[in-house]
Backbone as a ProteinNet text record, in pm:
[ID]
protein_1_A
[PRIMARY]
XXXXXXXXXXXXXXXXXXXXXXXXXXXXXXXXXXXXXXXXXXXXXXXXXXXXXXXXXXXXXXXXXXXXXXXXXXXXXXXXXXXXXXXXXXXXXXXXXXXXXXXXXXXXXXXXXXXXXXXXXXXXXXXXXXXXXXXXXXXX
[TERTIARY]
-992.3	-875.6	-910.7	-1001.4	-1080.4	-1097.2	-1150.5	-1226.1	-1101.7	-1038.8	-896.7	-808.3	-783.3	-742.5	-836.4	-929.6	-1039	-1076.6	-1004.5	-992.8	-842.6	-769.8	-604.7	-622.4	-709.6	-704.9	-767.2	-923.4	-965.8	-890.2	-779.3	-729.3	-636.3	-569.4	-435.7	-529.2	-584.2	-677.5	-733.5	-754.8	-797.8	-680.9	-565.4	-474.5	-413.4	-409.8	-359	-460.9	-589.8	-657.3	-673.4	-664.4	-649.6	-490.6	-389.1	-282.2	-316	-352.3	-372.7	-411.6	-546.2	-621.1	-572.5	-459.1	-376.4	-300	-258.7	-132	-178.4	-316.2	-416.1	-457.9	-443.3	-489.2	-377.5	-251.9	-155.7	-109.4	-108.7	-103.3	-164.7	-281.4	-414	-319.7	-306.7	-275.5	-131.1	-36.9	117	100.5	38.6	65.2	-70.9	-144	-254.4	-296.3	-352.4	-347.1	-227.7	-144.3	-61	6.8	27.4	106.1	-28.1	-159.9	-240.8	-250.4	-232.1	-231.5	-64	3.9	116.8	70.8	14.2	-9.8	-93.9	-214.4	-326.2	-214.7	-136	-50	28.5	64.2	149.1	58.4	-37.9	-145.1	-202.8	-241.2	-268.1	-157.3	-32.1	48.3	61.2	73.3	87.8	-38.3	-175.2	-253.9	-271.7	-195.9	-163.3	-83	36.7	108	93.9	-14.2	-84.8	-64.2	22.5	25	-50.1	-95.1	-166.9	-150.3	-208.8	-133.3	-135.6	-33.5	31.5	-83	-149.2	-272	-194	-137.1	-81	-145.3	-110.6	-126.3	-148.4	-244.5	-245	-274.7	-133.5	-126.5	-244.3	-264.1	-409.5	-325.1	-388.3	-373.5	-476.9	-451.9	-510.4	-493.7	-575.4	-613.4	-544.5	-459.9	-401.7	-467.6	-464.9	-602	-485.2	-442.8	-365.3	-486.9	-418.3	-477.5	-544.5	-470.6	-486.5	-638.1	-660.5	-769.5	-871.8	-847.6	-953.4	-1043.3	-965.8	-1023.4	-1091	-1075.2	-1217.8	-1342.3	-1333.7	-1473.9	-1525.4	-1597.6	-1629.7	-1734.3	-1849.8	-2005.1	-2073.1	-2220.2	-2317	-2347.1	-2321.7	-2355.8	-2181.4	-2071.3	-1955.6	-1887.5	-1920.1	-1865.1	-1780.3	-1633.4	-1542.4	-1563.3	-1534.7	-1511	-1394.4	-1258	-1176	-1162.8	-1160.9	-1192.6	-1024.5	-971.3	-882.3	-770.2	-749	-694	-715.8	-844	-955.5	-1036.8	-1043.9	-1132.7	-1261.3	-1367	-1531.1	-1591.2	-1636.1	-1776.9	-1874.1	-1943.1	-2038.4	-2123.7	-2128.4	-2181.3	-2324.1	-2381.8	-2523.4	-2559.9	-2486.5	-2524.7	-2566.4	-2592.6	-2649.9	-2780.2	-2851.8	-2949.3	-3053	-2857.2	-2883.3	-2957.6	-2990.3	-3089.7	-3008.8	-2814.1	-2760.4	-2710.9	-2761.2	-2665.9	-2615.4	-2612.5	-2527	-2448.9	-2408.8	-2232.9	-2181.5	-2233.4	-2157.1	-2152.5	-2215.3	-2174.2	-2069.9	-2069.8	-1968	-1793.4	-1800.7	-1681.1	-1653	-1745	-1700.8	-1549.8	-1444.6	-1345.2	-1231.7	-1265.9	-1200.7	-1084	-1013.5	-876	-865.7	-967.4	-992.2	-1091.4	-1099.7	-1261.9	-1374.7	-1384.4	-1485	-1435.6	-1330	-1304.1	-1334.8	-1274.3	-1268.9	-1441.1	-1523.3	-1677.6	-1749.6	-1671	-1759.1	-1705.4	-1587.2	-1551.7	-1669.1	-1645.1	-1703.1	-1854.8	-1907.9	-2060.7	-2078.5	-1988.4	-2017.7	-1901.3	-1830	-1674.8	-1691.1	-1780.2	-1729.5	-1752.1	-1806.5	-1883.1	-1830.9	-1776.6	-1783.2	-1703.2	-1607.4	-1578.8	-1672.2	-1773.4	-1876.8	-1961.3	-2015.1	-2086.1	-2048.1	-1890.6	-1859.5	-1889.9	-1825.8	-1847.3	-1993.9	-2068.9	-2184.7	-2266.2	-2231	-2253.7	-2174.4	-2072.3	-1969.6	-1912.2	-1879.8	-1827.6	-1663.7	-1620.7	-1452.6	-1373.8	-1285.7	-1222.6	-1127.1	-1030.5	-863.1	-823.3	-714.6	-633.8	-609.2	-570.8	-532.8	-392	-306.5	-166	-112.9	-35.6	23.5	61.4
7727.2	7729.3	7722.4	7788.2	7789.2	7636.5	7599.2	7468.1	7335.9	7362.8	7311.1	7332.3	7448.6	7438.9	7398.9	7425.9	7370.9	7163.5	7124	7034.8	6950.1	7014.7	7028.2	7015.8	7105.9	7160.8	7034.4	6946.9	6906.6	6768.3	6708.5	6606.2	6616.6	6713.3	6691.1	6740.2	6766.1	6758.9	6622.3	6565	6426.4	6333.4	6338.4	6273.4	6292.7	6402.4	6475.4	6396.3	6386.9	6382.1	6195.6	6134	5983.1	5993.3	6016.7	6000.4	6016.4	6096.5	6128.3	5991.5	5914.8	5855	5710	5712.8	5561.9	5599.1	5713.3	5699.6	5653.5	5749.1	5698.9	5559.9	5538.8	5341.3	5269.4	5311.9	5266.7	5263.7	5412.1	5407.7	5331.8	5324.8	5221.8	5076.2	5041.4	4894.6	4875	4957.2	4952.1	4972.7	5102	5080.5	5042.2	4971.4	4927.5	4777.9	4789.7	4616.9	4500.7	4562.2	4470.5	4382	4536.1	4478.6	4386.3	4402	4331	4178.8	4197.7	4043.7	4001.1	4048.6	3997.8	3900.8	4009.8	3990.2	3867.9	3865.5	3759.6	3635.2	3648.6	3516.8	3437	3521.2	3477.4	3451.1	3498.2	3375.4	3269.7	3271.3	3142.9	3019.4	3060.6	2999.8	2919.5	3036.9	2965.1	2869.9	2874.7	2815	2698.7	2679.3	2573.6	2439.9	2494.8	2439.7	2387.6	2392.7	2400.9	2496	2612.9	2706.4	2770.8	2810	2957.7	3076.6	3151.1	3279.2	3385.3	3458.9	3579.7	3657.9	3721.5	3834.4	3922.1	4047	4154.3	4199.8	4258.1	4282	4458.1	4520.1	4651.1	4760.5	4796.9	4811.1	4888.1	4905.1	4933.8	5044.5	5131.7	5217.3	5246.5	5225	5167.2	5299.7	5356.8	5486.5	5423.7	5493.2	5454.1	5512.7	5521.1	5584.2	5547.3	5653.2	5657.1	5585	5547	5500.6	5643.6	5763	5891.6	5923	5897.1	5943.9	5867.9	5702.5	5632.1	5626.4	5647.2	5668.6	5792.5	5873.5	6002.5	6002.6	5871.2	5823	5726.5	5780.5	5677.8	5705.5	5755.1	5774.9	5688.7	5692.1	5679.6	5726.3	5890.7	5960.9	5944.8	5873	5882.7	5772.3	5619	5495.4	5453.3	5455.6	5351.3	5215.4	5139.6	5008.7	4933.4	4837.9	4836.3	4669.2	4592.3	4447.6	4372.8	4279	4233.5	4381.5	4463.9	4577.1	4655	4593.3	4705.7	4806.2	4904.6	5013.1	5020.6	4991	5003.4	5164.9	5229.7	5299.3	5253.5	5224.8	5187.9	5274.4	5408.9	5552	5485	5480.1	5452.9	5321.1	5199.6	5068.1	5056.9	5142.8	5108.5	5111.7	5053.9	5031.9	4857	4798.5	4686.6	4633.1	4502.3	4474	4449.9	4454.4	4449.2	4566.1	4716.3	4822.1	4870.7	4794.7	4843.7	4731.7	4665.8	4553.7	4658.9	4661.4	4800	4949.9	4994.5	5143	5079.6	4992.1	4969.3	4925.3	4915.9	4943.5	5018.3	5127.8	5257.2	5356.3	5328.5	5380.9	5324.7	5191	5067.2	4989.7	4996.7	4955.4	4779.2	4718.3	4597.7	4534.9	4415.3	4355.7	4274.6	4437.8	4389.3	4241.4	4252.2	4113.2	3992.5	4019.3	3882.5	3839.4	3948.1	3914.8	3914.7	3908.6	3868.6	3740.3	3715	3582.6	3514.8	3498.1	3405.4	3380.6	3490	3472.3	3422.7	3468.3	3436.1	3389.4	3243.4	3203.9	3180.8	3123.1	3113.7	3262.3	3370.9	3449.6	3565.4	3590	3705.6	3825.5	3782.3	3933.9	3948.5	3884.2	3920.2	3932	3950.3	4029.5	4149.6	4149.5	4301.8	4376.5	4344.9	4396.1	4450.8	4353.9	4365.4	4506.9	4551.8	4667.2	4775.2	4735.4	4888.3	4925.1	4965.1	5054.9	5066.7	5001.5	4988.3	5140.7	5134.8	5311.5	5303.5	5221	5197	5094.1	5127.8	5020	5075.9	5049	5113.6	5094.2	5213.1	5198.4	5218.7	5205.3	5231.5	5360.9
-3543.6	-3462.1	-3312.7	-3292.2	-3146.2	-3091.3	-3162.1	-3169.9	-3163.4	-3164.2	-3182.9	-3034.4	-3015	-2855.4	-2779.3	-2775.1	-2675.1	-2650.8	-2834.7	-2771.4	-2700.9	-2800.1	-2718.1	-2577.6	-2464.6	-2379.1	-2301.9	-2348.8	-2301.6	-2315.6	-2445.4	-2386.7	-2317.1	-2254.4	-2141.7	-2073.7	-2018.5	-1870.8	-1843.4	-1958.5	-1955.3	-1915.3	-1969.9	-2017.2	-1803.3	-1806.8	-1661.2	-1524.4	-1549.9	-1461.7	-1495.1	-1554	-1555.1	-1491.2	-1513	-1457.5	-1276.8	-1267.2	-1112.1	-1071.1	-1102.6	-1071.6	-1122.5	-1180.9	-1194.6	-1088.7	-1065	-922.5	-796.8	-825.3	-666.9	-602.9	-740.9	-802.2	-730.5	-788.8	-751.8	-605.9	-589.3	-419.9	-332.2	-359.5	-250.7	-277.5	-352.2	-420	-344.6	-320.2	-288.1	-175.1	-64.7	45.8	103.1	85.6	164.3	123.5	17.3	-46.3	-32.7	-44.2	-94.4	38.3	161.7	265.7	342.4	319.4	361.8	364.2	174.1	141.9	177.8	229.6	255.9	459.7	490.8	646	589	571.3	515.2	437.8	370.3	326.9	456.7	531.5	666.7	735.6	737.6	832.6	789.1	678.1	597.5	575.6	580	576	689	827.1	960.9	954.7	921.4	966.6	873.1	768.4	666.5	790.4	812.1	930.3	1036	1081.7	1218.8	1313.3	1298.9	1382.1	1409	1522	1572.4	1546.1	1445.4	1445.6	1543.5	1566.9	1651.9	1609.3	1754.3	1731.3	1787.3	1711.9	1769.4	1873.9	2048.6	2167.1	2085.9	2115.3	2147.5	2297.6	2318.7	2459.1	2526.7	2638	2719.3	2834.2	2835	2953.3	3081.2	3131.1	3258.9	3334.4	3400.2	3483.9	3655.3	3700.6	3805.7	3888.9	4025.3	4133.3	4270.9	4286.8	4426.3	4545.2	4642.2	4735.3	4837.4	4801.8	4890.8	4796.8	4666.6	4621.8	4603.2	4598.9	4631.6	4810.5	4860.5	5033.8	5037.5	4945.6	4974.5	4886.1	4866.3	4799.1	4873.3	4984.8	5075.9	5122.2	5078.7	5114	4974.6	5080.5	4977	4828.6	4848.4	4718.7	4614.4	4666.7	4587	4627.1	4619.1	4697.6	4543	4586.3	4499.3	4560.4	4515.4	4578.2	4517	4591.4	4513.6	4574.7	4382.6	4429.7	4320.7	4369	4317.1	4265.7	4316.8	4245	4146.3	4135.7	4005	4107.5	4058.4	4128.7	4059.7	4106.2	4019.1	4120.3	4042.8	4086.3	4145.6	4224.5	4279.2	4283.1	4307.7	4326.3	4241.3	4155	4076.6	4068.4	4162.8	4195.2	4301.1	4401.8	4536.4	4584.4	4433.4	4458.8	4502.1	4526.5	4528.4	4648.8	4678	4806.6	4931.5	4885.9	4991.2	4974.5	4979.7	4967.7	5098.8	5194.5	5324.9	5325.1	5274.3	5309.5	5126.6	5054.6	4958.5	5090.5	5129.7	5214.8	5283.2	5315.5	5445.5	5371.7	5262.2	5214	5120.3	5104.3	4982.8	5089.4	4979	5024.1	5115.8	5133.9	5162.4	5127.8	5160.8	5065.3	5080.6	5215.8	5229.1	5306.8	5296.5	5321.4	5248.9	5147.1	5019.9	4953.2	4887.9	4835.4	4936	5030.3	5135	5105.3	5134.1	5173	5025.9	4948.1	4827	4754	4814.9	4769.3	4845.4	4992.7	5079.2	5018.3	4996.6	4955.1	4802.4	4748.7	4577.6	4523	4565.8	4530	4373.7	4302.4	4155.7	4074	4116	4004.7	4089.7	4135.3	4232.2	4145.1	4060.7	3960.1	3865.6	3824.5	3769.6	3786.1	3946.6	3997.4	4041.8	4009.8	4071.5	3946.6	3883.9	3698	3717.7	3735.4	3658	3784.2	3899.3	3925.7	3962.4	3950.3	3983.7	3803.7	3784.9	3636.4	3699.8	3634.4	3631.6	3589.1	3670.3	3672.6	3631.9	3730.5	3693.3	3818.2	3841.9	3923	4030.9	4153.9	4257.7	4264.2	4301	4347.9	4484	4510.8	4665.5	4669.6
[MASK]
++++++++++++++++++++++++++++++++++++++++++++++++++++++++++++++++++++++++++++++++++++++++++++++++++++++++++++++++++++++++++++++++++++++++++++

């Protein structure tokens, strides 16, 4: 009789614990698979067509930098520099071979651009890139 509930016992635990694991099955398959291959059919489709497909935009937040707090970064040991309305760090780039036309506009609200166009007109945001570390944007 023992021997008998014990296995009673062990097929609805069985019976119980496969159910779980068809629902789980199911779940993955209904809300994750499925709306996938739905997205993946609508692009295949568009691109059947000749369309381009729509790359969803995921919005960007951008660090704003008052103009009252970019102007007290204006030494050597703490130079912002602010080029096209991007604010870069400069503070650990001034080790460049022109690091006095950088001192002379840490904390500058204008200039820098003018004098880095003139010297470097095709490349000049990617030479800014490539030594200041981008912060945020400057506002009025």
């Amino acid at each position: 009789m023992k021997r008998n509930k014990g296995i009673k016992f062990a097929t609805i635990l069985a019976v119980v614990f496969f159910i779980f694991v068809g629902l789980g099955i199911y779940g993955i398959y209904y809300y994750i698979i499925k709306p996938a291959q739905k997205i993946t059919g609508e692009i295949i489709e568009q691109i059947k067509k000749g369309e381009i497909p729509e790359v969803p935009e995921f919005p960007t937040i951008e660090t704003e930098i008052s103009t009252q707090v970019f102007i007290t970064h204006n030494s050597s040991k703490d130079c912002w520099i602010v080029y096209e309305g991007k604010v870069y760090n400069f503070t650990n780039a001034l080790i460049h071979q022109n690091i006095e036309t950088f001192q002379s506009y840490c904390g500058k609200t204008e200039g820098f651009e003018e004098a880095v166009k003139l010297q470097y007109a095709s490349s000049s945001e990617n030479r800014v890139s490539n030594f200041g570390e981008y912060i945020g944007v400057l506002i009025e």
